[in-house]
C-alpha positions in Angstrom: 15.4 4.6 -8.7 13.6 7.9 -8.3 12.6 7.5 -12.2 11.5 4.6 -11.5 9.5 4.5 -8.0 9.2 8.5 -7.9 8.7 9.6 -4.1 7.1 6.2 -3.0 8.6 3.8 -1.1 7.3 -0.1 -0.7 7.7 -1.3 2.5 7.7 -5.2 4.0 5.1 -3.9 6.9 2.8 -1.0 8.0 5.1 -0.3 11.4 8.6 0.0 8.9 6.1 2.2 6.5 5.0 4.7 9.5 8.2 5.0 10.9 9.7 6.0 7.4 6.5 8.5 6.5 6.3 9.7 10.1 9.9 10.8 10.5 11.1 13.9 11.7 13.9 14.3 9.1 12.5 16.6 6.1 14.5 14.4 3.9 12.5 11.4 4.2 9.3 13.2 3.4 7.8 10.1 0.9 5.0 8.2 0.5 4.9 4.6 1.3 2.9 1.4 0.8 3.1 -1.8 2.4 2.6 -5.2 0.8 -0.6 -5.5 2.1 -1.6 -2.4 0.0 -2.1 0.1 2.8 -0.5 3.7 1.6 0.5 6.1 4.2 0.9 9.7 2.8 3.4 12.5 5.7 0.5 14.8 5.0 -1.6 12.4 7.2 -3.3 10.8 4.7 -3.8 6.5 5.5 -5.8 4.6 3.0 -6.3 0.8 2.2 -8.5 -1.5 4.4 -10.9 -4.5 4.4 -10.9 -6.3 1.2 -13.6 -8.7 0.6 -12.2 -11.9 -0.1 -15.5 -13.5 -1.4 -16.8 -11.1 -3.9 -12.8 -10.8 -5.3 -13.1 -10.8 -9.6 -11.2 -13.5 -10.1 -12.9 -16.0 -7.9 -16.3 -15.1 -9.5 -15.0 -15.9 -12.7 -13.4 -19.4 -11.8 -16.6 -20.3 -10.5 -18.8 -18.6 -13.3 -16.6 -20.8 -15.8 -16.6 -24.3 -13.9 -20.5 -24.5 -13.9 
């Protein structure tokens, strides 16, 4: 598994993600991400956000190539 995920963890939610990155154990010192693509780093670091849902790639090109 560490080959595999290194020292990331993917969690089901961003409170189960902050309680694992936030811990006071030195052992559990990993990054995690949640499924809705928010990444919390234990050296304080949060990123991920508002994602436009209009302007997405995919949905541009469905409607480019209905027309």
């Amino acid at each position: 598994m560490m080959h595999v995920f290194g020292s990331w963890l993917i969690c089901s939610s961003k409170e189960i993600a902050s309680r694992i990155v936030f811990h006071n154990n030195p052992n559990l010192r990993c990054r995690c991400v949640n499924l809705e693509g928010d990444i919390l780093d234990p050296s304080g670091l949060l990123t991920g956000g508002y994602v436009d849902h209009d302007n997405l790639i995919l949905k541009r090109y469905e409607t480019f190539t209905s027309i």
